[in-house]
Residue frames as a rotation matrix with the C-alpha (Angstrom) as fourth column:
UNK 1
0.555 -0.008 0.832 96.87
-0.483 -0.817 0.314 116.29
0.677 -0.577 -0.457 79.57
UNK 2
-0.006 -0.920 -0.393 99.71
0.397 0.358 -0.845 116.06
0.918 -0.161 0.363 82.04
UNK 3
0.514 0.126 0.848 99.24
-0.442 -0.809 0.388 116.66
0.735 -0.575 -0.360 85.69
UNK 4
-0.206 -0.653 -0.729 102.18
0.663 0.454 -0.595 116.31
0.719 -0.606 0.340 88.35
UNK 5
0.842 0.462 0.278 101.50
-0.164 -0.271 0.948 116.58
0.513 -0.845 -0.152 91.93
UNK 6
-0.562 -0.729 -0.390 104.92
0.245 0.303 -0.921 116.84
0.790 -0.613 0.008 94.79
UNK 7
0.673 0.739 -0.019 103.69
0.082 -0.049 0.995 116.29
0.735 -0.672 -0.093 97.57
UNK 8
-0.376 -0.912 0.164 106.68
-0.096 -0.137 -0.986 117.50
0.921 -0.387 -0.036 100.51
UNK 9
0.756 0.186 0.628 105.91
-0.655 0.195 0.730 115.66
0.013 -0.963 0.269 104.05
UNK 10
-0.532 -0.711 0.460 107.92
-0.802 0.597 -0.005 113.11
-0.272 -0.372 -0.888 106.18
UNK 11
-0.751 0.402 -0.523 107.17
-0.105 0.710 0.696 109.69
0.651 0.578 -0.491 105.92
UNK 12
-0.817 0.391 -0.423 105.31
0.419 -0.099 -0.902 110.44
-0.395 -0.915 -0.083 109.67
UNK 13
-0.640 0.487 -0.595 103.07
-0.600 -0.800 -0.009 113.06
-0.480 0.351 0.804 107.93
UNK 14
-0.595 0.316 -0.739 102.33
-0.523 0.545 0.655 110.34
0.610 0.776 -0.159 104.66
UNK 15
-0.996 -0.093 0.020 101.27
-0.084 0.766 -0.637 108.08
0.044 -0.636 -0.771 107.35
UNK 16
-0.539 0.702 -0.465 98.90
0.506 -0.171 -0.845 109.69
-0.673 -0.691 -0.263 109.06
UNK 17
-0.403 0.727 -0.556 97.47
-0.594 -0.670 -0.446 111.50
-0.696 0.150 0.702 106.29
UNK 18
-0.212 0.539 -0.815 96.13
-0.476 0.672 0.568 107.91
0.854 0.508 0.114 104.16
UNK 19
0.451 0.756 0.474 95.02
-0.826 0.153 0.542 106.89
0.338 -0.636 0.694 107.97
UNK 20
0.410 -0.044 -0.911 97.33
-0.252 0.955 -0.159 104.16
0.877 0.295 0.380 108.47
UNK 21
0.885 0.194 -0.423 98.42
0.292 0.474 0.830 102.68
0.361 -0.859 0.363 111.89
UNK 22
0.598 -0.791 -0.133 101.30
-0.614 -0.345 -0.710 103.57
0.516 0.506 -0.692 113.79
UNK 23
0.854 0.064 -0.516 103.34
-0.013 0.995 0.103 100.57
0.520 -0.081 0.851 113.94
UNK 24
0.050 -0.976 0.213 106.40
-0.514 -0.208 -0.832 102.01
0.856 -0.068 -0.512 115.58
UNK 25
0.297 0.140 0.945 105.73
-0.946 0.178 0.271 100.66
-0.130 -0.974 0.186 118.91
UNK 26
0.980 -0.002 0.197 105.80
0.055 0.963 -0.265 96.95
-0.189 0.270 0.944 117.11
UNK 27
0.793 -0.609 0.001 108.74
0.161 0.208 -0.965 97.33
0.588 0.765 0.263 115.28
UNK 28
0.122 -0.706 0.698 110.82
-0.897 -0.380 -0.227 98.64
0.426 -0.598 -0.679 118.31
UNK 29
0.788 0.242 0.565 109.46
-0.316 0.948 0.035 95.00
-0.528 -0.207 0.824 119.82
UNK 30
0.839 0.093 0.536 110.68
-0.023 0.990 -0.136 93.45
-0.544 0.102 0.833 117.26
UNK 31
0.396 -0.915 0.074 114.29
0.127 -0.025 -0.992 94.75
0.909 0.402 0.106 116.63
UNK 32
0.075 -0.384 0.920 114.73
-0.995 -0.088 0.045 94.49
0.064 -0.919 -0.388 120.42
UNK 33
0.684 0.224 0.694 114.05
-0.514 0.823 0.241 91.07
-0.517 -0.522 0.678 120.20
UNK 34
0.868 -0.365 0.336 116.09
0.494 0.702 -0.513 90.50
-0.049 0.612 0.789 117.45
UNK 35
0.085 -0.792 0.605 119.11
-0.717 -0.470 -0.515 93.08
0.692 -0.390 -0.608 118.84
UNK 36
0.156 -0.160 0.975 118.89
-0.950 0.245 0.192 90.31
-0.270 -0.956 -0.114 122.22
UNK 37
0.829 -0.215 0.516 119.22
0.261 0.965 -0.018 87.30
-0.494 0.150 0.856 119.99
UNK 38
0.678 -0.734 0.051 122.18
0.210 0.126 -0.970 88.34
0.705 0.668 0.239 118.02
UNK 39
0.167 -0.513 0.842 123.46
-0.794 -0.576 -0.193 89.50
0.584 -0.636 -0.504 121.46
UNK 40
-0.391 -0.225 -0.893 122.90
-0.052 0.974 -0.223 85.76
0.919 -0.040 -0.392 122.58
UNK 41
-0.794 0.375 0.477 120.46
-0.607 -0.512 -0.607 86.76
0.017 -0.772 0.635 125.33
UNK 42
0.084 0.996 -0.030 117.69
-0.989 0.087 0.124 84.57
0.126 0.020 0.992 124.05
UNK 43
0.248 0.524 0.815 117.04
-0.894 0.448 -0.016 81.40
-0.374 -0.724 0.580 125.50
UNK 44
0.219 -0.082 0.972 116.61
0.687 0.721 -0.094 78.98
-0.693 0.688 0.214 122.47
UNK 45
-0.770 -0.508 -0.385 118.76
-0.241 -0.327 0.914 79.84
-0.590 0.797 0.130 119.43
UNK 46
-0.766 0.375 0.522 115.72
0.586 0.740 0.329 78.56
-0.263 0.558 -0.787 117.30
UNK 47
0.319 0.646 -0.693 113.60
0.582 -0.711 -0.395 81.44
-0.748 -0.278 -0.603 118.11
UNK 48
0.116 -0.165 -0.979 115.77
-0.592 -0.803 0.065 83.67
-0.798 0.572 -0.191 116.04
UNK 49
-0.944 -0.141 -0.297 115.36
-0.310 0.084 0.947 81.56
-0.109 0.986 -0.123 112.82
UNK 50
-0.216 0.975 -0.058 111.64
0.976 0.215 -0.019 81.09
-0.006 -0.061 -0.998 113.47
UNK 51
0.220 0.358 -0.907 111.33
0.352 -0.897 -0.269 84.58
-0.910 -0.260 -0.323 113.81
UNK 52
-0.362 -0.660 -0.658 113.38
-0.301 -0.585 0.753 85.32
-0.882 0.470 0.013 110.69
UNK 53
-0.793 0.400 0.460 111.53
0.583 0.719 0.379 82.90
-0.179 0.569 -0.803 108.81
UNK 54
-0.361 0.831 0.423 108.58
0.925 0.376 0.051 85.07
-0.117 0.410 -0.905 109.28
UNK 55
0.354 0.054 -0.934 109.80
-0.320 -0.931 -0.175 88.36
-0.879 0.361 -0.313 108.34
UNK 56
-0.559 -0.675 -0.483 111.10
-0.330 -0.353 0.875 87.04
-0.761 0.648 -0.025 105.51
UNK 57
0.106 0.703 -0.703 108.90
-0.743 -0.414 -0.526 87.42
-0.661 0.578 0.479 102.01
UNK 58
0.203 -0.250 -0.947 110.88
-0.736 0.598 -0.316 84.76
0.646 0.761 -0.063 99.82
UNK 59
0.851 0.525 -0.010 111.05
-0.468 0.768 0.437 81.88
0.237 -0.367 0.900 102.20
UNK 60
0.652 -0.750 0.107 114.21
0.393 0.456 0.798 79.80
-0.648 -0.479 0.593 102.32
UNK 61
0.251 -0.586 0.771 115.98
0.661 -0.478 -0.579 81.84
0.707 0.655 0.267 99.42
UNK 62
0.515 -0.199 0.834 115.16
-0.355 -0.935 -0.003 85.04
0.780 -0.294 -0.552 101.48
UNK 63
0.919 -0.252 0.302 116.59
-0.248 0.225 0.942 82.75
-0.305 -0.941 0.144 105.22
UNK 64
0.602 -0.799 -0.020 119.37
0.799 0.601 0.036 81.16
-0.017 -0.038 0.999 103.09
UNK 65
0.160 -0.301 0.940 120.19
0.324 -0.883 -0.338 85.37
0.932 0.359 -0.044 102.46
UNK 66
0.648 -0.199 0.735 120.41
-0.522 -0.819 0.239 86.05
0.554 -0.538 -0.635 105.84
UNK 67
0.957 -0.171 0.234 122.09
0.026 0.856 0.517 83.13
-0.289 -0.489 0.823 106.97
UNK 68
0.318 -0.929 0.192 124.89
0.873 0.207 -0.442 83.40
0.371 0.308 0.876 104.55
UNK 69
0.181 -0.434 0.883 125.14
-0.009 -0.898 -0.439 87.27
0.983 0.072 -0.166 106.04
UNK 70
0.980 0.187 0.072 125.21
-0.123 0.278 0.953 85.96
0.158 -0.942 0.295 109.67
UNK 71
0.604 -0.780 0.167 128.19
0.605 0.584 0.541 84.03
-0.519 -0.226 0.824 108.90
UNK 72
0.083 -0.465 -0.882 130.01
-0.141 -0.881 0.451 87.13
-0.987 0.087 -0.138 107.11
UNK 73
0.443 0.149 -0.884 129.21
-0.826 -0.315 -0.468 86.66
-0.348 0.937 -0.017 103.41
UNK 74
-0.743 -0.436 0.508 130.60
-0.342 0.899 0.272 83.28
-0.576 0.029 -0.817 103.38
UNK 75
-0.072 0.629 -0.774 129.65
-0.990 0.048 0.131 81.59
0.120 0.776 0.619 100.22
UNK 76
0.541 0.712 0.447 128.16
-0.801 0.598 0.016 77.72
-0.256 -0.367 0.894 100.07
């Protein structure tokens, strides 16, 4: 037996109907902060590769990926 379910909501809707959190409030945080470092607003340049470090899932593969897109696809 074969049963298919569509289920037609936003991703707002999905959210809120498996109870999870809403995290927009963070994420605005934390693409302001990282809109004011690429804008060269932040203090210590270090911040924004500490920060990037810990959005990123694959470690120094996943920094050496954004690093090489910083610098405009420029290859090693």
């Amino acid at each position: 037996m074969k049963i298919n379910v569509e289920v037609d909501c936003t991703p707002e809707e999905a959210r809120r109907a498996i109870g999870l959190p809403d995290l927009t409030p963070i994420h605005d945080k934390y693409v302001e902060a990282l809109m004011g470092a690429m804008d060269g607003n932040m203090v210590k340049p270090e911040l924004l590769e500490t920060m990037m470090k810990s959005w990123m899932p694959m470690g120094d593969a996943g920094m050496q990926f954004w690093r090489k897109m910083f610098e405009g696809g420029k290859s090693e």
